[in-house]
C-alpha positions as CSV (number, residue, x, y, z in Angstrom):
1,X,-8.6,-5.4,-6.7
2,X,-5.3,-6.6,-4.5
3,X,-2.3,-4.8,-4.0
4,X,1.0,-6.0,-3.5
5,X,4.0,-4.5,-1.9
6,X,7.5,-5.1,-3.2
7,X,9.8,-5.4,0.1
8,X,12.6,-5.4,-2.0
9,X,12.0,-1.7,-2.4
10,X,10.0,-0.6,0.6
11,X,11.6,2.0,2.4
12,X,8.7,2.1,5.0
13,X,8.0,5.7,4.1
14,X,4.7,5.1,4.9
15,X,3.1,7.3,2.0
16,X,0.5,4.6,1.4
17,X,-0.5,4.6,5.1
18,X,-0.7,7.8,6.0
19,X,-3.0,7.8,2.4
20,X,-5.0,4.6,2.8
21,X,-4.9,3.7,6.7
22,X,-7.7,1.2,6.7
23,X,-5.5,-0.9,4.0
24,X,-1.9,-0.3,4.8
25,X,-0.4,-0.5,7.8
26,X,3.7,-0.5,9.1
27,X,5.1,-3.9,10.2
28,X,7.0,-4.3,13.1
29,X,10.8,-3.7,10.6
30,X,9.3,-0.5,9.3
31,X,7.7,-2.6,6.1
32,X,4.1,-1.7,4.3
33,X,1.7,-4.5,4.6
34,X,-1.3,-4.8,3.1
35,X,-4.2,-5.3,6.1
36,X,-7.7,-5.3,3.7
37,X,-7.5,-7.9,1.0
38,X,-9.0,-7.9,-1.5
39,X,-9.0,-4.0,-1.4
40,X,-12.7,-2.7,-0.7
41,X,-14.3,-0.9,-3.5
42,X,-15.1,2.0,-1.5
43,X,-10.7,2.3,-0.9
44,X,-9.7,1.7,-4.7
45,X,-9.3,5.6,-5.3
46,X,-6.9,5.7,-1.9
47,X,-5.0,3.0,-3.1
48,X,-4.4,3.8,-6.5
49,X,-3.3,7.6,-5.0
50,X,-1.3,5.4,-2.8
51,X,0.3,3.4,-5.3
52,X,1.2,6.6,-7.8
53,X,2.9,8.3,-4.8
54,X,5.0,5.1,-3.7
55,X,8.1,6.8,-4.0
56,X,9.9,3.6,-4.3
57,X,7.2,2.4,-6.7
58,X,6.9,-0.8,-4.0
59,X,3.5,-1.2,-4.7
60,X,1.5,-2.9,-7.3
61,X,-2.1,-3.2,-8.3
62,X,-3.1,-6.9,-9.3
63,X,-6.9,-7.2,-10.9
């Protein structure tokens, strides 16, 4: 699994990072970046809970 973040709408409210730390992180301008790619197996569940509670809906599951 990969995710992808949308910086057209990332608001850098960091809802994916303070939910999946050890694949999200903030960049320097406040962004989400993805850190672990491909996403670990053991992290999918984080990161689809991450995902639903974008509230910009920047992020994206790719298979």
């Amino acid at each position: 699994m990969r995710v992808v973040v949308n910086l057209d709408r990332c608001e850098g409210n960091a809802f994916c990072v303070n939910i999946a730390p050890e694949v999200f992180e903030l960049s320097y301008d406040e962004y989400a970046v993805v850190i672990t790619d491909p996403v670990p197996v053991e992290q999918e569940t984080l990161v689809e809970q991450a995902i639903a509670a974008c509230p910009r809906a920047a992020l994206s599951r790719e298979d």
